[in-house]
C-alpha positions, 0 to 999 in steps of 0.5 A: 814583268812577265808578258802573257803569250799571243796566238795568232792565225796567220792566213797567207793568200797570196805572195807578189813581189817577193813577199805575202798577202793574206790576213792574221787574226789575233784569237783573243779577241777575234780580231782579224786584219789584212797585210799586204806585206811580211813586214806590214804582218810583223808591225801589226802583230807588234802592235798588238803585243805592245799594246797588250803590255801596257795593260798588264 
């Protein structure tokens, strides 16, 4: 099973206790999302792939 790619932009606004706030927006569907952490950036871009996945 071959997974298509994803692009997302990546808007960091600030960075508190060592790490970053900002948004990401997934550009096939122009959706965006606020993170107030790195880790909380990578589960929403994971989620987004996994979910992407299931439906091929």
């Amino acid at each position: 099973m071959k997974s298509q790619p994803g692009t997302f932009i990546v808007k960091i606004i600030e960075q508190q206790n060592d790490s970053w706030q900002g948004t990401v927006t997934y550009v096939e569907k122009n959706e965006t999302q606020h993170f107030r952490s790195a880790m909380e950036l990578l589960h929403l871009m994971d989620e987004v792939m996994q979910t992407k996945q299931k439906r091929i």
